[in-house]
MILUM-400371 format. One record per residue (C-alpha): residue in one letter; y, x negated, z. Coordinates in steps of 0.05 Angstrom, whole numbers, plus 5000, padded with zeros to 4 digits. Layout:
BEGIN
AYXZ
...
//
This chain:
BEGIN
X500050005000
X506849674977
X511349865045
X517850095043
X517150494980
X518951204985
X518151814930
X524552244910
X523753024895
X529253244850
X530453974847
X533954314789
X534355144771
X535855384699
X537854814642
X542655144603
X549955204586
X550055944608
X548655724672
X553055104680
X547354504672
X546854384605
X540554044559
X544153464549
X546753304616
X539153414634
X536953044588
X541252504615
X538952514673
X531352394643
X534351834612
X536751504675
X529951574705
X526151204649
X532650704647
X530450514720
X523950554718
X520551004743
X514851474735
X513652234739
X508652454785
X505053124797
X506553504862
X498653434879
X499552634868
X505052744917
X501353094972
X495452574967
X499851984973
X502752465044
X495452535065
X494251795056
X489851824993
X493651514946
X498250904952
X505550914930
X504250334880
X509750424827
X516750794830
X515051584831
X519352104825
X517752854819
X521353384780
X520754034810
X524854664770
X525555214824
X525556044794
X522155984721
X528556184687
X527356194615
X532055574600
X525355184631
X520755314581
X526055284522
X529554664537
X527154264593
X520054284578
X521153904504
X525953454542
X519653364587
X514853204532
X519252724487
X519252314547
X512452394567
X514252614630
X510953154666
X514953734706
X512254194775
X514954994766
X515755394820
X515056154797
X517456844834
X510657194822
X514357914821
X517957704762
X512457454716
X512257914655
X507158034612
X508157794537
X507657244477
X509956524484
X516456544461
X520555964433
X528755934421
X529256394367
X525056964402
X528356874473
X533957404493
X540757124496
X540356644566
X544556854628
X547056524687
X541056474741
X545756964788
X545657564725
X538357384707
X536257494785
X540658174792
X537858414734
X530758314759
X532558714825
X535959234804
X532659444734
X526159034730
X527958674674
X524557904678
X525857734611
X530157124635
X524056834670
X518156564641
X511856984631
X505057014645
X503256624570
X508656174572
X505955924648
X499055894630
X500455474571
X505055034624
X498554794660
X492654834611
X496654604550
X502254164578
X499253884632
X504154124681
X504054494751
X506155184769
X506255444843
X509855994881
X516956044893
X514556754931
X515057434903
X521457604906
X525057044932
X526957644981
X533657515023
X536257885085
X542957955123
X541257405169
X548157485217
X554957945205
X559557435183
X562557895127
X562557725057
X566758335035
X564058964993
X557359104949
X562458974886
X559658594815
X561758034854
X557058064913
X551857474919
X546057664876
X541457724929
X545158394951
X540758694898
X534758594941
X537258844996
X540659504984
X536759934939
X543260164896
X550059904890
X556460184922
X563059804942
X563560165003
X557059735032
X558759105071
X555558445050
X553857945112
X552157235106
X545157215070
X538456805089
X531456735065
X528157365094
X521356865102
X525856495153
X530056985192
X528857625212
X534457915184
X538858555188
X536059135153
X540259705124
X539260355143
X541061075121
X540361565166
X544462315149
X548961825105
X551461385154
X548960625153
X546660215208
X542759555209
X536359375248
X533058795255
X526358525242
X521658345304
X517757655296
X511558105278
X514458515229
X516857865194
X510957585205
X506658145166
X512258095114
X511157435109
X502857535105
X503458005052
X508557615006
X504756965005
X497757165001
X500157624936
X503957124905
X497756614920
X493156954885
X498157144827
X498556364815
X491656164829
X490156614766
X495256204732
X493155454754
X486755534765
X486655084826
X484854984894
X491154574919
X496155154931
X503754944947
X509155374964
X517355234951
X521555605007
X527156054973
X533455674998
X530055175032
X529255575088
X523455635135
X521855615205
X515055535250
X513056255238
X514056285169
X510155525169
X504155795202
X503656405156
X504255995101
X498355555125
X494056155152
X494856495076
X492355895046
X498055475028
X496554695040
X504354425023
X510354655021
X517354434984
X523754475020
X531254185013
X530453715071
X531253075057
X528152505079
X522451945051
X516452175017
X510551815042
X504151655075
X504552155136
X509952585113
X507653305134
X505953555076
X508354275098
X515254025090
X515353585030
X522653305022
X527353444955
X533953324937
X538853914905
X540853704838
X547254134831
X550454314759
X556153834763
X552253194777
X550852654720
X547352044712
X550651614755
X548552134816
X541952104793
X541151294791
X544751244861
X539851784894
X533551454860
X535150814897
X537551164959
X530951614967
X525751044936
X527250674990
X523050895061
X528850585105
X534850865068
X531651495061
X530051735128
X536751445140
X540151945096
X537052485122
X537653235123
X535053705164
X534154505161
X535354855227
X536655525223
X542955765244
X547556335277
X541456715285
X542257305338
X535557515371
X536757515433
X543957725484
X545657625548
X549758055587
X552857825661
X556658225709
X558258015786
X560458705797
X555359205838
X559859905831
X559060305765
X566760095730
X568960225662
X567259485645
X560259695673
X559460305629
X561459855560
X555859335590
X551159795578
X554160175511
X554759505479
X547359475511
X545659995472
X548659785406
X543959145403
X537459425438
X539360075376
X540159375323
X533259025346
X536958575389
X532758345457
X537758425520
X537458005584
X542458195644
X543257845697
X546958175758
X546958175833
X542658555873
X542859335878
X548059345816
X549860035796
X547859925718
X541659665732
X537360315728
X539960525661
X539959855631
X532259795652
X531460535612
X534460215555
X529559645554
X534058975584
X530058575623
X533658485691
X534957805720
X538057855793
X542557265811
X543457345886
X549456865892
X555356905849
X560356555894
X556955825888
X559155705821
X555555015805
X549655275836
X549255955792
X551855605732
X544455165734
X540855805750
X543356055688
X543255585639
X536255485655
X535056215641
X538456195578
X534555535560
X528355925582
X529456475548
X532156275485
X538456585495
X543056575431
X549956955463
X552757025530
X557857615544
X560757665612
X563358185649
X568158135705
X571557485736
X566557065764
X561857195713
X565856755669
X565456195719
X559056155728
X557956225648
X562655705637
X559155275696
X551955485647
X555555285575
X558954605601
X551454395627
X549254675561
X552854125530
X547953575562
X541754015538
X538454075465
X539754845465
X545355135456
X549055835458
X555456225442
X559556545507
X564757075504
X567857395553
X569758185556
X577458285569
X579759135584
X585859055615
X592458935600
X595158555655
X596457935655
X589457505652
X587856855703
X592056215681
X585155895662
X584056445605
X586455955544
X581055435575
X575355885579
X576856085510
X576155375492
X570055285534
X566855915512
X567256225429
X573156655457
X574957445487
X573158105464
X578358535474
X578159245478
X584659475442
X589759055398
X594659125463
X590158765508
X588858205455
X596558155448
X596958015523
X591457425515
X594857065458
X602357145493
X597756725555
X595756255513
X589256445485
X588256245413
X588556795357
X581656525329
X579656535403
X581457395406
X577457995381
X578358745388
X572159035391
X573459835417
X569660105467
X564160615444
X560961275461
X553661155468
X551661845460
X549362245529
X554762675516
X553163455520
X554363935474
X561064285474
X560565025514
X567865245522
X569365715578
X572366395568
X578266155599
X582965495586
X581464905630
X585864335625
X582763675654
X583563005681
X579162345699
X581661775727
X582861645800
X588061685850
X590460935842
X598460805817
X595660545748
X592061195728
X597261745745
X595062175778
X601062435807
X604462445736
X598162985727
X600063385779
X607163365781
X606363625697
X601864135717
X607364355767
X612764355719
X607964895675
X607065305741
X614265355754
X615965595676
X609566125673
X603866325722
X598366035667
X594466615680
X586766515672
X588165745660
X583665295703
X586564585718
X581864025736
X584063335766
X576562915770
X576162345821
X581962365859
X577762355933
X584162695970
X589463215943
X593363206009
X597862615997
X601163025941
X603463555985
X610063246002
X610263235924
X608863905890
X608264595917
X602764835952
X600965395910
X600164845846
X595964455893
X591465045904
X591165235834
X588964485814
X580464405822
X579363715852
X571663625853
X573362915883
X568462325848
X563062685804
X556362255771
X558062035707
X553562545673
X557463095707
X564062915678
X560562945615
X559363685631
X566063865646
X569463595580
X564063895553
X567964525581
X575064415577
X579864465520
X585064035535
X585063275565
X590262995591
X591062165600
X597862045648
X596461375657
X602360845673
X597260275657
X591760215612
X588559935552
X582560345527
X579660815578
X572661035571
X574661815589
X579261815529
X573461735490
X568262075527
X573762725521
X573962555437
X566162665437
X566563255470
X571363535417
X578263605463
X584363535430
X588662995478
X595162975517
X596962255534
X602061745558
X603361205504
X600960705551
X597960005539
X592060195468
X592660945474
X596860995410
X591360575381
X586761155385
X591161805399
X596761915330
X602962435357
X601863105328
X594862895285
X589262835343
X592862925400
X600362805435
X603062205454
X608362155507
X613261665546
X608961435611
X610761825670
X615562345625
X612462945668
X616363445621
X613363175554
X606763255584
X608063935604
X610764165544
X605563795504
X599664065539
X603264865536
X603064685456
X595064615461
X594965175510
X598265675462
X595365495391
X587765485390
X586565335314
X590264725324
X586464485390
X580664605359
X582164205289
X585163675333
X578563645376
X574563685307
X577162995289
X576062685347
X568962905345
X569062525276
X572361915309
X567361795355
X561661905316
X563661515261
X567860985294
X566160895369
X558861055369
X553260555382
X552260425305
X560360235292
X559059815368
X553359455342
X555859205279
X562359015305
X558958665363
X554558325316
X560858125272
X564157775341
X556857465360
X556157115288
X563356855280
X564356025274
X569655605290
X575255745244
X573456385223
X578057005217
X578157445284
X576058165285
X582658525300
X583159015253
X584359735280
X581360425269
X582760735202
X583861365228
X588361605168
X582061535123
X578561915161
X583062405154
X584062445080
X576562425079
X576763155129
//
């Protein structure tokens, strides 16, 4: 064995002009190779010379032409021959047609690889790739090699970083995904489907979600691709040896054992590294030959990847990447909050998407019950205060776990994930941290460096992102993700009679006394006959008797603090909500009260106008302007048809913009974002909706 020698893997796609590599540039680089030397080798010479079988005793190179487009057999395989140089073909079995060889003047006019791949998706038509004739006569009358490339070099939505609309200009793999075009589809960031689990589309009453695939369901997709497209190509070759080329170059240790199990003894990818005795032959090293690269590129990588030193020197590695399997949710908190109740709606969005959920939470925390119904597993962390110590803790349970995304909830949840993510640093796996912002106050002077620390906040209105990036937070470092309506919700049964109703509290922030004092103001003008008033957890109505009349406080209903599921029944029977908040940023009742189809009276305080347009959905007025509200809320009280179209809308808000579906993807969308990339702060499009009505 001559040491040191390594053997270079050149991959190229179609050879034409259509497709920006043209014959002669190709035929250049042929030239090059003979200019320096070296000799073309068959992929099985190459996998005995990785088992040890065969020595590396001259300068080898392999030619490997990824797809079977058409170009292939019209121009590169004479190129091929004049040379006496053989080739290695790596064919998408779903796209072999039946047919006669065909030669240049019996060949439909060539296309770019992206238009001959969109046209095999979406109308079946493989004429661009080479058929079942013109592959046979590859191997038993050229002497070359054809193995699978797959079926159908399937991709998936492998994470939510947007790559706009379904449009003409969508990457070609959208085809395979969606079943028909439409510019109103998103496109996310695309992977091999062999190698990630993927996002799935899904239609259900005409409104799309995503799901994604479990390791067994990818694994029996995997199973049933390979083994079909291995015995399509055995019938083609003939042989025993069976290799496989990864679409992409992407693969992982499931789709490697699959692979192996269905028969498959090698495999190509786009790593790069030497070629030689005890190379694993399941990951057989090649080097992308893109469309602008001449001669000169060619001679400089033969001498580069000949050579076993300066090879694995110049390597390249495939890891997969921004791949979201698994969440983890953290909250310090014990009482059942708002914050609480989006912990488990957002919860709900990725357990709803496939997505496994961890939480980790003190003992006896409120959520815990429902999160356990909704499949999380629970982690109880009995310490939160000893920051270093519950920082190992948990970065050791996101190491165990395989964690791929922290989200916090509540203040020292951040710390401790912080504590977790700086330790991460000193470990080989690694994991994105955001923390969950729903106020508007001003945040902790650290904020800007746990942004830096961590991939940044998710904000809950474009208010409370405002109020991060005037304390320093970066604007790549702020999203808006709105909280959500997980469904639970009951039905709308209106009483008889009008009942006007708030939720909130009895703290300064959430106005209660603006509430009452309105509600007053209405008494004094008219009696309200048959109108109920409601006021929900405000534990004692007596401190408001130096405030308002007795008679108003015995016409208001205060049923104190009600279970959540409760409150759901009484929007469920009101007609009006009123919000008379001096402080907020998105509550959860405001949204909770859309669902149940009440039209909305509310201050214009912190992200309320985000949600709630004067005069459209609902009323906006100046916080504590007690005789706006009043007026405002008589309005709803007097004209039914336009309470009830108001309340229609909001319906249609909710479902279609704050449920779990809308949640999930725009959860997902935060949870894949990079470094660099845009931050999602774009608000509800509420006037579409509307012109959609």
């Amino acid at each position: 064995m001559m040491l040191g020698r390594s053997v270079p893997v050149f991959c190229y796609h179609a050879v034409c002009e259509e497709d920006g590599h043209s014959p002669e540039v190709f035929a250049s680089h042929l030239d090059a190779i003979e200019e320096m030397g070296f000799r073309t080798i068959t992929a099985k010479h190459l996998y005995e010379i990785c088992m040890g079988r065969r020595p590396v005793d001259g300068k080898y190179v392999v030619l490997t032409f990824d797809d079977c487009h058409i170009s292939n057999w019209v121009h590169a395989v004479p190129l091929l021959e004049e040379r006496g140089m053989t080739g290695v073909f790596f064919a998408v079995t779903d796209f072999i047609g039946k047919g006669s060889i065909r030669d240049a003047s019996s060949c439909p006019p060539m296309l770019p690889m992206r238009q001959a791949f969109i046209n095999a998706l979406s109308q079946k038509d493989f004429s661009q790739f080479m058929n079942e004739a013109e592959l046979k006569s590859l191997v038993h009358d050229k002497g070359m090699e054809v193995y699978s490339h797959t079926c159908r070099h399937q991709a998936c939505f492998k994470d939510f970083r947007p790559k706009g609309t379904f449009s003409d200009n969508a990457h070609w793999s959208t085809w395979g995904i969606y079943r028909k075009q439409r510019d109103t589809l998103p496109v996310w960031e695309h992977g091999s489907a062999y190698a990630y689990n993927g996002f799935w589309p899904l239609f259900r009453k005409g409104r799309l979600s995503f799901k994604r695939r479990s390791d067994e369901e990818r694994r029996e997709f995997c199973r049933k691709e390979f083994s079909r497209s291995l015995e399509v190509i055995k019938d083609i070759n003939g042989q025993e040896l069976q290799l496989l080329c990864w679409p992409w170059g992407h693969f992982d240790r499931l789709s490697l054992s699959v692979a192996a199990e269905c028969g498959y003894r090698g495999s190509f990818t786009l790593e790069r590294s030497a070629n030689v005795f005890g190379t694993d032959p399941m990951r057989i090293h090649r080097i992308g030959v893109g469309k602008s690269k001449g001669a000169q590129w060619i001679k400089k990588r033969l001498k580069m990847y000949s050579n076993e030193v300066s090879a694995r020197a110049c390597f390249k590695f495939f890891n997969k990447k921004n791949e979201i399997g698994k969440v983890l949710y953290i909250s310090d908190s014990e009482k059942l909050s708002g914050g609480s109740r989006q912990m488990i709606n957002s919860a709900k969005a990725m357990r709803s998407s496939g997505v496994d959920v961890v939480a980790v939470l003190p003992p006896n925390a409120g959520v815990a019950p429902e999160l356990e119904r909704i499949g999380a597993e629970i982690v109880t962390l009995d310490n939160f205060r000893n920051i270093a110590t519950a920082g190992i803790f948990l970065n050791e349970l996101i190491h165990d776990l395989g964690v791929d995304v922290v989200h916090t909830f509540h203040n020292r949840a951040v710390k401790v994930a912080c504590a977790a993510k700086a330790l991460s640093f000193l470990s080989v796996h690694s994991f994105k941290l955001f923390f969950n912002r729903g106020v508007i106050y001003k945040p902790n002077a650290l904020a800007p460096v746990f942004s830096l620390i961590g991939n940044g906040y998710i904000c809950n209105s474009e208010v409370c992102r405002k109020t991060m990036l005037k304390n320093g937070v970066p604007a790549k470092r702020a999203h808006v993700v709105y909280n959500s309506f997980a469904g639970g919700g009951s039905k709308p049964r209106r009483s008889v009679s009008t009942s006007v109703i708030y939720v909130g509290n009895g703290g300064h922030a959430k106005g209660a006394d603006v509430f009452i004092r309105a509600v007053d103001k209405l008494l004094r003008k008219d009696e309200c006959e048959g109108v109920r008033f409601i006021a929900v957890g405000i534990r004692d109505s007596s401190k408001y008797k130096g405030t308002v009349s007795p008679d108003t406080l015995e016409r208001i209903d205060f049923p104190g603090f009600v279970a959540h599921e409760e409150v759901a029944k009484l929007l469920a029977q009101s007609h009006v909500y009123v919000m008379s908040s001096r402080q907020e940023s998105m509550p959860n009742t405001l949204i909770e009260a859309f669902d149940a189809g009440l039209a909305a009276v509310c201050t214009d305080a912190g992200g309320t106008s985000e949600l709630v347009h004067d005069g459209v959905n609902g009323f906006l007025c100046p916080v504590e302007d007690v005789d706006a509200l009043a007026d405002k809320v008589r309005v709803l009280m007097d004209d039914g048809e336009l309470r009830k179209n108001m309340g229609r809308l909001n319906r249609r808000i909710v479902r279609e913009m704050l449920g779990t579906d809308a949640k999930a993807k725009s959860l997902l969308q935060v949870y894949s974002s990079r470094p660099g990339d845009k931050p999602l702060s774009s608000g509800l499009d509420i006037e579409s909706l509307i012109e959609r009505s």
